[in-house]
PyMOL Python script that loads the backbone (N, CA, C, O; Angstrom):
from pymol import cmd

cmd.read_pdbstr("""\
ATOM      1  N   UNK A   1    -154.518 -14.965-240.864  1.00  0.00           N
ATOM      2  CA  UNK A   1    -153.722 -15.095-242.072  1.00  0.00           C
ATOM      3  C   UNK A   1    -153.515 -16.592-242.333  1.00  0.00           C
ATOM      4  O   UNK A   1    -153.559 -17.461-241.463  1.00  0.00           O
ATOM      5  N   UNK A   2    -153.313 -16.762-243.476  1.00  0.00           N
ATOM      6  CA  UNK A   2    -153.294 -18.069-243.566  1.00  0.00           C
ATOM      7  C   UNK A   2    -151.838 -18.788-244.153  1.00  0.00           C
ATOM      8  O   UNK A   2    -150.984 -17.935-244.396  1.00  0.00           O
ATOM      9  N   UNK A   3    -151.559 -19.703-244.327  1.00  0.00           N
ATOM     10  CA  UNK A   3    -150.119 -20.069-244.486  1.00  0.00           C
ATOM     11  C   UNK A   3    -150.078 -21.701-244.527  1.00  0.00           C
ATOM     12  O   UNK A   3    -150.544 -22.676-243.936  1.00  0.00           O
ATOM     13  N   UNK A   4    -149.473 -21.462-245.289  1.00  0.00           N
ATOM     14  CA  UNK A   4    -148.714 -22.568-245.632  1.00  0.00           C
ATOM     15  C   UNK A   4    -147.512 -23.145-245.715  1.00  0.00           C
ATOM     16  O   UNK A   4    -146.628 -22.603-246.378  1.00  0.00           O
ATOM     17  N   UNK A   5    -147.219 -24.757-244.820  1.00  0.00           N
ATOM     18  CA  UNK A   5    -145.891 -24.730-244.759  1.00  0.00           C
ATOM     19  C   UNK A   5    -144.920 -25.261-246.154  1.00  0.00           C
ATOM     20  O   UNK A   5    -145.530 -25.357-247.219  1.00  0.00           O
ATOM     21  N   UNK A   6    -144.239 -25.416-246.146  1.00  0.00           N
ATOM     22  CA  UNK A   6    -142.877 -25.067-246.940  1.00  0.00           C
ATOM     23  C   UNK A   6    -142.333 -26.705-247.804  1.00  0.00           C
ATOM     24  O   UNK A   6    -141.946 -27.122-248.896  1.00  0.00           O
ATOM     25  N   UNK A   7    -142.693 -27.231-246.206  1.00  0.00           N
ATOM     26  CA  UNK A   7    -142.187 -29.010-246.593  1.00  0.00           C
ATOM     27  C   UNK A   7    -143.383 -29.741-246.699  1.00  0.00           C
ATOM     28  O   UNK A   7    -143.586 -30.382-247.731  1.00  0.00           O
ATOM     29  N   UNK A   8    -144.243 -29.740-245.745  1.00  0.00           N
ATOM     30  CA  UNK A   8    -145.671 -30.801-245.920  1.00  0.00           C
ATOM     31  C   UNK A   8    -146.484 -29.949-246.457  1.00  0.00           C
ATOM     32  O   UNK A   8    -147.478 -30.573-246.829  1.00  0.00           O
ATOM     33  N   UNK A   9    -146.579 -28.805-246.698  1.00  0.00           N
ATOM     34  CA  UNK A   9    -147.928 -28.156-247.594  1.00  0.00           C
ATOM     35  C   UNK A   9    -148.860 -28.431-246.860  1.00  0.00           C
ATOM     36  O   UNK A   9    -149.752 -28.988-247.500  1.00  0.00           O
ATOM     37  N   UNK A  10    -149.122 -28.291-245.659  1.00  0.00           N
ATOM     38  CA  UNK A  10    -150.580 -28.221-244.329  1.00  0.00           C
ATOM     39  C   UNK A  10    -150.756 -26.703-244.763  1.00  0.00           C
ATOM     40  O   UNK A  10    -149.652 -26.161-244.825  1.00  0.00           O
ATOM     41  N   UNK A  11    -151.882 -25.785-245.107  1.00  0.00           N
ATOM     42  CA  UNK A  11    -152.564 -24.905-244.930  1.00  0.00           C
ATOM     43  C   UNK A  11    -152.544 -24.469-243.312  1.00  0.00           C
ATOM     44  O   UNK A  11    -153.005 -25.400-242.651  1.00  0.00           O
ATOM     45  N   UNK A  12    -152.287 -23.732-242.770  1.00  0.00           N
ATOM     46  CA  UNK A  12    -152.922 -23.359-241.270  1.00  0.00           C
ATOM     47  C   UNK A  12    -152.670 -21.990-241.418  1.00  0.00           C
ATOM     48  O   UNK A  12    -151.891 -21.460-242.210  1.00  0.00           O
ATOM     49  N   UNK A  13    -153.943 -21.070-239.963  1.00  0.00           N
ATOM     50  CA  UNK A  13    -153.727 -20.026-239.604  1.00  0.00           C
ATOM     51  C   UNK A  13    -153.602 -19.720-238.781  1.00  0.00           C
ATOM     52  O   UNK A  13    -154.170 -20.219-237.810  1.00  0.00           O
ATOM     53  N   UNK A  14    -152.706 -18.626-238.700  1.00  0.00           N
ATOM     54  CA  UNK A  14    -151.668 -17.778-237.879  1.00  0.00           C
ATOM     55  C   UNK A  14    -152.455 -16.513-237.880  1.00  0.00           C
ATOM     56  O   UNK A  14    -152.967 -16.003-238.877  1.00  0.00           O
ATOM     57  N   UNK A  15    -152.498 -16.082-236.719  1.00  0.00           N
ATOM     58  CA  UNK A  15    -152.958 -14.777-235.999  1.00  0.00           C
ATOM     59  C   UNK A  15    -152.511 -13.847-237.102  1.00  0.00           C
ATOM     60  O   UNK A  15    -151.440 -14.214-237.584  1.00  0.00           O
ATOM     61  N   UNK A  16    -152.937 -12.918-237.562  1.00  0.00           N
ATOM     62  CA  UNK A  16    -152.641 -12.077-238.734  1.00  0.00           C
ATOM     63  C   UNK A  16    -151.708 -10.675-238.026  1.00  0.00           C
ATOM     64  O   UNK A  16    -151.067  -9.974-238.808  1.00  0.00           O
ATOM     65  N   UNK A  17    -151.698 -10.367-236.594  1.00  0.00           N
ATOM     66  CA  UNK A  17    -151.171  -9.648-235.993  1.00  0.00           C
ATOM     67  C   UNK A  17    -150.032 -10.147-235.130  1.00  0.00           C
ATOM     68  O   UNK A  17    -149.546  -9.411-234.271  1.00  0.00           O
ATOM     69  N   UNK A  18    -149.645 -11.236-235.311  1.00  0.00           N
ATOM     70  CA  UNK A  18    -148.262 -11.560-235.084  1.00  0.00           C
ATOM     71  C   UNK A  18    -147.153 -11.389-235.494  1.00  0.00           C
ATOM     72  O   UNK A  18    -147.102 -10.872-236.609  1.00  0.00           O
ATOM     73  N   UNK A  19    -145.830 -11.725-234.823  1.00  0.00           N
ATOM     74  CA  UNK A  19    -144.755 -11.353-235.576  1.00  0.00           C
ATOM     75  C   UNK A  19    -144.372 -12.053-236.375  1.00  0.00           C
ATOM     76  O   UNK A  19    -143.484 -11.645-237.124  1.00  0.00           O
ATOM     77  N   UNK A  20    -144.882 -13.341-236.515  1.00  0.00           N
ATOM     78  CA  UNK A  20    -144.144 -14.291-237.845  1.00  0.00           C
ATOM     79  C   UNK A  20    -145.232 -13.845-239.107  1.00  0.00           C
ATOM     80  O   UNK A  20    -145.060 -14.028-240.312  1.00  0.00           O
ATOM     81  N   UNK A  21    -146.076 -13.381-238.618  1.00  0.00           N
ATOM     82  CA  UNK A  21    -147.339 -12.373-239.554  1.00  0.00           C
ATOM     83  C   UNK A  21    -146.557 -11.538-240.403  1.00  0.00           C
ATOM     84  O   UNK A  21    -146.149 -11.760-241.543  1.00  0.00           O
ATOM     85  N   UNK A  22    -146.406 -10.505-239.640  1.00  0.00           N
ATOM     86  CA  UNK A  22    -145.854  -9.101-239.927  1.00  0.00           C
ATOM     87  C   UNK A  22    -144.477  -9.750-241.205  1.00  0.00           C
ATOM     88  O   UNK A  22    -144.484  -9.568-242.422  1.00  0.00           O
ATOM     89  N   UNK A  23    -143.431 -10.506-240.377  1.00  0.00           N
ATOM     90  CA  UNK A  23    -142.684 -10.814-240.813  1.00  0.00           C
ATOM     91  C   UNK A  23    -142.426 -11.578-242.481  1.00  0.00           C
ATOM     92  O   UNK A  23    -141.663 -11.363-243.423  1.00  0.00           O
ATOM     93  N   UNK A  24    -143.203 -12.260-242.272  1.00  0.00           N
ATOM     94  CA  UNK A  24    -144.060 -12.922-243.714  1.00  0.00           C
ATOM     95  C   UNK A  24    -144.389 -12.094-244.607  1.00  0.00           C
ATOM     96  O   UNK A  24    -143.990 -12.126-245.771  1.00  0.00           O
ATOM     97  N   UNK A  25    -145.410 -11.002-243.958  1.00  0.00           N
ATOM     98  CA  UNK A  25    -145.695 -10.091-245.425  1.00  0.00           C
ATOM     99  C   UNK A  25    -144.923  -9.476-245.782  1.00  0.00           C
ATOM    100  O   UNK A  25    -145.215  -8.936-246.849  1.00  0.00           O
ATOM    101  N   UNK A  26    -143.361  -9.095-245.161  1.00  0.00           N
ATOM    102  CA  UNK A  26    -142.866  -7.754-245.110  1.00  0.00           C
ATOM    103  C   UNK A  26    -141.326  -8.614-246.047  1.00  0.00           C
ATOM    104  O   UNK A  26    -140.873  -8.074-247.056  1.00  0.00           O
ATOM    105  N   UNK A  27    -140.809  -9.745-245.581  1.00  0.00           N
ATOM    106  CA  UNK A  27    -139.978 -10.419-246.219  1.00  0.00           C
ATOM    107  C   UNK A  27    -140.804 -11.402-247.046  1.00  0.00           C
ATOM    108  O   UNK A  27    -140.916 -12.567-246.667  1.00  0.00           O
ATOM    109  N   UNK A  28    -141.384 -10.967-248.163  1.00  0.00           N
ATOM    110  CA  UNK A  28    -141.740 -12.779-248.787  1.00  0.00           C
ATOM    111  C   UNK A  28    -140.702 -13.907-249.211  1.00  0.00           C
ATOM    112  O   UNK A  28    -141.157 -14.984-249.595  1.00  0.00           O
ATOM    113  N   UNK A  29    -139.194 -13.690-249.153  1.00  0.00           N
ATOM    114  CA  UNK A  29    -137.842 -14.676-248.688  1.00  0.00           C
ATOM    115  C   UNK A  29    -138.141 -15.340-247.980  1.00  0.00           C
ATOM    116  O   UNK A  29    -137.581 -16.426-248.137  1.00  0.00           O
ATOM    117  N   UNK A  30    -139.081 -15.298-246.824  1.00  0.00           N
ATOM    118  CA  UNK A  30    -138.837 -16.148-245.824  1.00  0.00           C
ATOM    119  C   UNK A  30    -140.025 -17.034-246.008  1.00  0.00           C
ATOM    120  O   UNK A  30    -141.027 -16.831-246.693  1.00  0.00           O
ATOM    121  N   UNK A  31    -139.709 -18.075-245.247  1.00  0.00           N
ATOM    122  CA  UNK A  31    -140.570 -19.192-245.538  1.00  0.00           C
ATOM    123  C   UNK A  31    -141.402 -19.702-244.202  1.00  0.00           C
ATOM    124  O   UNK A  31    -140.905 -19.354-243.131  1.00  0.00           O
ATOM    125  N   UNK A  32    -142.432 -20.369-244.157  1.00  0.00           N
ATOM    126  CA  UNK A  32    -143.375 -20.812-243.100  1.00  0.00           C
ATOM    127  C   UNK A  32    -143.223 -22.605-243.254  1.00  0.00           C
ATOM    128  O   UNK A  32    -143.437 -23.407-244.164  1.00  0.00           O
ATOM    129  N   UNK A  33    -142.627 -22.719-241.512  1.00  0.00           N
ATOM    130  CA  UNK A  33    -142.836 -24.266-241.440  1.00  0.00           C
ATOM    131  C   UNK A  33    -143.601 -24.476-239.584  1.00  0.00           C
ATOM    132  O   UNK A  33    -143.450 -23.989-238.463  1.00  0.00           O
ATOM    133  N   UNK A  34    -144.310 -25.365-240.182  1.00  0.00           N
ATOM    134  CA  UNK A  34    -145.581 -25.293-239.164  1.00  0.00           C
ATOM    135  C   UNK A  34    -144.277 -26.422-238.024  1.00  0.00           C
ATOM    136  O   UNK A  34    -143.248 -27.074-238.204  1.00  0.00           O
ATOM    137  N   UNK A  35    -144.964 -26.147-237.180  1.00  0.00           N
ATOM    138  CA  UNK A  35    -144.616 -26.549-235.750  1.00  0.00           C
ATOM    139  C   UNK A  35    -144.452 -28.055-235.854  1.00  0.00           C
ATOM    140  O   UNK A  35    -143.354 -28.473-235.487  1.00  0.00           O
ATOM    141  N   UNK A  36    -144.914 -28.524-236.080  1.00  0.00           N
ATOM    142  CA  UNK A  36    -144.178 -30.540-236.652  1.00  0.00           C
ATOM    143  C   UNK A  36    -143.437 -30.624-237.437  1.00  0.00           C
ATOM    144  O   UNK A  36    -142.618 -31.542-237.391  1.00  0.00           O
ATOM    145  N   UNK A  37    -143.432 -29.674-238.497  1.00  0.00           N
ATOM    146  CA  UNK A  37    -141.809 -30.155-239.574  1.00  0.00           C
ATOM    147  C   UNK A  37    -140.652 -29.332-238.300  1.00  0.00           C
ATOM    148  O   UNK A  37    -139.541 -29.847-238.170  1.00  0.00           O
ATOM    149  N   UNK A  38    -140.993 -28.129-237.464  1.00  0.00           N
ATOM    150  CA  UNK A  38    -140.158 -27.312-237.003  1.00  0.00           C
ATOM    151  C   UNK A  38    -139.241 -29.064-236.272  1.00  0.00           C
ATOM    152  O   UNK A  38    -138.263 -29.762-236.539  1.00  0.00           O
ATOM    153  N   UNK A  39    -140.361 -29.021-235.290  1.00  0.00           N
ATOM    154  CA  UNK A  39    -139.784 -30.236-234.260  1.00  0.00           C
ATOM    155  C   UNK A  39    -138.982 -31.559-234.984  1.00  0.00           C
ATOM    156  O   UNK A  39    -138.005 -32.068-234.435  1.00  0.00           O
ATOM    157  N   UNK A  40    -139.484 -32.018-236.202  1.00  0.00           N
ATOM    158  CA  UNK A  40    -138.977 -33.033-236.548  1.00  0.00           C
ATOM    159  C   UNK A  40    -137.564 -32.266-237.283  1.00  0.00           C
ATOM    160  O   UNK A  40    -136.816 -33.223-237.087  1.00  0.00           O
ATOM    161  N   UNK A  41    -136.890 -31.498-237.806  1.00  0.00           N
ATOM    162  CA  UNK A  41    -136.074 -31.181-238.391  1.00  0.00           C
ATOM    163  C   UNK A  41    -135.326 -30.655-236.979  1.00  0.00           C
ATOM    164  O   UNK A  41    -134.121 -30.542-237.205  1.00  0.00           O
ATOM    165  N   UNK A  42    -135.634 -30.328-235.710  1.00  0.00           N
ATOM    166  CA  UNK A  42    -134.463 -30.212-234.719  1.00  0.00           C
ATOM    167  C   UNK A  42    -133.813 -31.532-234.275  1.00  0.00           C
ATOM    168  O   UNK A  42    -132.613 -31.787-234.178  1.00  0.00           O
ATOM    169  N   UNK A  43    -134.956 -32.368-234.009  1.00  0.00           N
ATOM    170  CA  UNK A  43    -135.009 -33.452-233.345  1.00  0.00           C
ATOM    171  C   UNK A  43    -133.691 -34.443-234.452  1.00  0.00           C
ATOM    172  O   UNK A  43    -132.579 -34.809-234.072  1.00  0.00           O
ATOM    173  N   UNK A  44    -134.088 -34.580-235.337  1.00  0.00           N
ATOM    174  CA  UNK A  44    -132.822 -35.161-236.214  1.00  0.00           C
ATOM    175  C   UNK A  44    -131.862 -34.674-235.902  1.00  0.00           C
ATOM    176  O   UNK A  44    -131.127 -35.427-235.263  1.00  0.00           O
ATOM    177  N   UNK A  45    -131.143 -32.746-236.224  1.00  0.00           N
ATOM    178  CA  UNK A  45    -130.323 -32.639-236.468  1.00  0.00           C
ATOM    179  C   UNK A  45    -129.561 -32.679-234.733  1.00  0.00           C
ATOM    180  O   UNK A  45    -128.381 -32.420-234.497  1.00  0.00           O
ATOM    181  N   UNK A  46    -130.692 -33.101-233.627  1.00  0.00           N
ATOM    182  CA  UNK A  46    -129.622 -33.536-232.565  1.00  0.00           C
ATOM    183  C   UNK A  46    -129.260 -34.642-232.269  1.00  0.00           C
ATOM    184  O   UNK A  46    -128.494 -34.981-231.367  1.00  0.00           O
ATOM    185  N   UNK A  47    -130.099 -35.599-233.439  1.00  0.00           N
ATOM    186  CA  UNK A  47    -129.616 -36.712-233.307  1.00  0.00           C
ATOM    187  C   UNK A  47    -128.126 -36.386-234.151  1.00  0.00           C
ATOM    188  O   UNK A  47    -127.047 -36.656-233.621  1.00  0.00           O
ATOM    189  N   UNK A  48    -128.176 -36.059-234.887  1.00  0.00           N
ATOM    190  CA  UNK A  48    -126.954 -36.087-236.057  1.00  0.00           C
ATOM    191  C   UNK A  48    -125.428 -35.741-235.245  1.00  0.00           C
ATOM    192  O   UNK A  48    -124.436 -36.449-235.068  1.00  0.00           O
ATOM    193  N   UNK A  49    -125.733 -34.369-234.866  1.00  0.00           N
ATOM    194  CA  UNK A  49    -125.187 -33.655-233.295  1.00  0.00           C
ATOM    195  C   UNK A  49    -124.466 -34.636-232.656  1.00  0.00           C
ATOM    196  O   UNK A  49    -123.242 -34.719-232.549  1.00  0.00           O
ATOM    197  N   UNK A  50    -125.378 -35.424-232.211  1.00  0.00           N
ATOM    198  CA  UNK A  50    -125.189 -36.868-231.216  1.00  0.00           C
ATOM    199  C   UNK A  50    -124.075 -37.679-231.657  1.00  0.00           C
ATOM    200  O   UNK A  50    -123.274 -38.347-231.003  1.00  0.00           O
ATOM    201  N   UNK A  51    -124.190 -37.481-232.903  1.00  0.00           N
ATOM    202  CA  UNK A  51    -123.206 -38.919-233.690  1.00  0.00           C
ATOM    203  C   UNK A  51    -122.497 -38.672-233.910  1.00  0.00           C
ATOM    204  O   UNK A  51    -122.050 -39.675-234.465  1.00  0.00           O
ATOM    205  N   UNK A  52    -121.678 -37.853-233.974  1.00  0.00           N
ATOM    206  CA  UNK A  52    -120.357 -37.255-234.112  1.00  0.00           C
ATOM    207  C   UNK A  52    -120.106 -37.151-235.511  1.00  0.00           C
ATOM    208  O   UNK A  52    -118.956 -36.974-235.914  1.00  0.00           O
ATOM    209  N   UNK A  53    -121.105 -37.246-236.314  1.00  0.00           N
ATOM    210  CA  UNK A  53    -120.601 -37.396-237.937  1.00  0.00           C
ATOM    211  C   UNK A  53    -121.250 -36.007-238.844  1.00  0.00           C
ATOM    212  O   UNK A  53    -121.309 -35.683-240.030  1.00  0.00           O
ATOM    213  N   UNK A  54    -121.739 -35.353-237.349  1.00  0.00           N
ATOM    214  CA  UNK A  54    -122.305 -34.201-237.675  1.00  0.00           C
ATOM    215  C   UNK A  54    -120.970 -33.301-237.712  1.00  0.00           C
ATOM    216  O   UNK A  54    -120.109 -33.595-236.884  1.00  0.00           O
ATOM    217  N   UNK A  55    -120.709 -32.203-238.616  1.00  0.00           N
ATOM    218  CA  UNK A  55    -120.010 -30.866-238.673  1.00  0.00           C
ATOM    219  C   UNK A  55    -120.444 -29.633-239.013  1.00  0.00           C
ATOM    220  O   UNK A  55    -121.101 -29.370-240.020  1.00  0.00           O
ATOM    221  N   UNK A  56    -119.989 -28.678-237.966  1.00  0.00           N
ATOM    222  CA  UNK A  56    -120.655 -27.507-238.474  1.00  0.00           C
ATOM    223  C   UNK A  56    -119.318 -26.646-239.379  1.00  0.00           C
ATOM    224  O   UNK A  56    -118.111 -26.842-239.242  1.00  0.00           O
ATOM    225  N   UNK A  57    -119.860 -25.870-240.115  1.00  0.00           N
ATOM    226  CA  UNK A  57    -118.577 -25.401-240.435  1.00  0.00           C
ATOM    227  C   UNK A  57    -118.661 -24.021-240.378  1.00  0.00           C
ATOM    228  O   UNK A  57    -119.715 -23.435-240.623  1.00  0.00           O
ATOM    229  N   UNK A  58    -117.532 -23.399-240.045  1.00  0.00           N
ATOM    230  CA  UNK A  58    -117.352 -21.724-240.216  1.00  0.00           C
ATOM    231  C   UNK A  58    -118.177 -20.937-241.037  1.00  0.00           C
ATOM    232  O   UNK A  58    -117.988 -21.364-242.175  1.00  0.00           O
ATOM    233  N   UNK A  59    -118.905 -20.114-241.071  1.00  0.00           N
ATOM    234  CA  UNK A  59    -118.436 -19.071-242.001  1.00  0.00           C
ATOM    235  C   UNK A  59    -117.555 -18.097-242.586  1.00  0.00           C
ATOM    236  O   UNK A  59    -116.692 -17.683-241.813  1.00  0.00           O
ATOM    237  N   UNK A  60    -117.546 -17.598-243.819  1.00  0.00           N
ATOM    238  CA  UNK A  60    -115.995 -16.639-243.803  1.00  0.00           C
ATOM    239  C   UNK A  60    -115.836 -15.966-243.246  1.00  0.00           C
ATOM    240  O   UNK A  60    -114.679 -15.548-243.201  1.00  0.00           O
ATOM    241  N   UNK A  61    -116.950 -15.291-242.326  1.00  0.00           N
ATOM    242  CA  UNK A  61    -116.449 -14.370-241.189  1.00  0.00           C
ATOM    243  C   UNK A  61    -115.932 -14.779-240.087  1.00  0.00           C
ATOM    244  O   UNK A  61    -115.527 -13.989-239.235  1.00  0.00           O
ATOM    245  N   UNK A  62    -115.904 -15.440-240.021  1.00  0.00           N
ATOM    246  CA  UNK A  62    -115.481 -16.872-238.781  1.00  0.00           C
ATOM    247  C   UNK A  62    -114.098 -17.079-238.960  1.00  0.00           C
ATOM    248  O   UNK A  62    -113.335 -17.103-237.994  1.00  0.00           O
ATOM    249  N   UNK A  63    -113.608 -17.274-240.454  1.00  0.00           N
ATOM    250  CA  UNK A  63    -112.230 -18.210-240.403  1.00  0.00           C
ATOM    251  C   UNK A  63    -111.446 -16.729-240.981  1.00  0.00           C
ATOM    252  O   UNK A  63    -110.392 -17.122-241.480  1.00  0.00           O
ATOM    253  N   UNK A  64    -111.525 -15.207-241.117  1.00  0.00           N
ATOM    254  CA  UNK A  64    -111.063 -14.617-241.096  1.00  0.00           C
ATOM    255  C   UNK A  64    -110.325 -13.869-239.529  1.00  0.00           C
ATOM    256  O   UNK A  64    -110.868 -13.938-238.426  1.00  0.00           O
ATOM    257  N   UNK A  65    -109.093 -13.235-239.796  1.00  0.00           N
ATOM    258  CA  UNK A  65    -108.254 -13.417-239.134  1.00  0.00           C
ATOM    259  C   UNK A  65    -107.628 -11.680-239.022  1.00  0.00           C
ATOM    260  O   UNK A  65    -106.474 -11.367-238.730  1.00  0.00           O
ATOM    261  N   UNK A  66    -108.592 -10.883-239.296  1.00  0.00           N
ATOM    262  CA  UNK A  66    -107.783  -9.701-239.954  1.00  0.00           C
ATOM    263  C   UNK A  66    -107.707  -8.694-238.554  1.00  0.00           C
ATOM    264  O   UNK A  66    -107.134  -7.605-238.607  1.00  0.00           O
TER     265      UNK A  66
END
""", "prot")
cmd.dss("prot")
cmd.show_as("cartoon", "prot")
cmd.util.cbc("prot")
cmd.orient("prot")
């Protein structure tokens, strides 16, 4: 199968009997990012993490109280 990622637009293929396969055809919502945008978009956000200027915030299921 073939695919394309999301942020750099690299073409690559993916085993057509895999689960990010399956998953792809079955949700087209979801999106494909090849294994170097994956790494570079963790790698930041632990730098960010790192700096303390990072925040995560709740969701409303989170800050409910019931």
């Amino acid at each position: 199968m073939r695919v394309k990622c999301s942020l750099c637009d690299k073409v690559e293929t993916i085993d057509s009997w895999s689960f990010e396969a399956k998953r792809l055809r079955n949700k087209p919502a979801k999106t494909y990012m090849c294994q170097e945008c994956q790494e570079r978009i963790s790698e930041r956000t632990a730098e960010r993490a790192a700096s303390g200027q990072f925040k995560l915030y709740p969701t409303f299921r989170q800050k409910r109280n019931w």
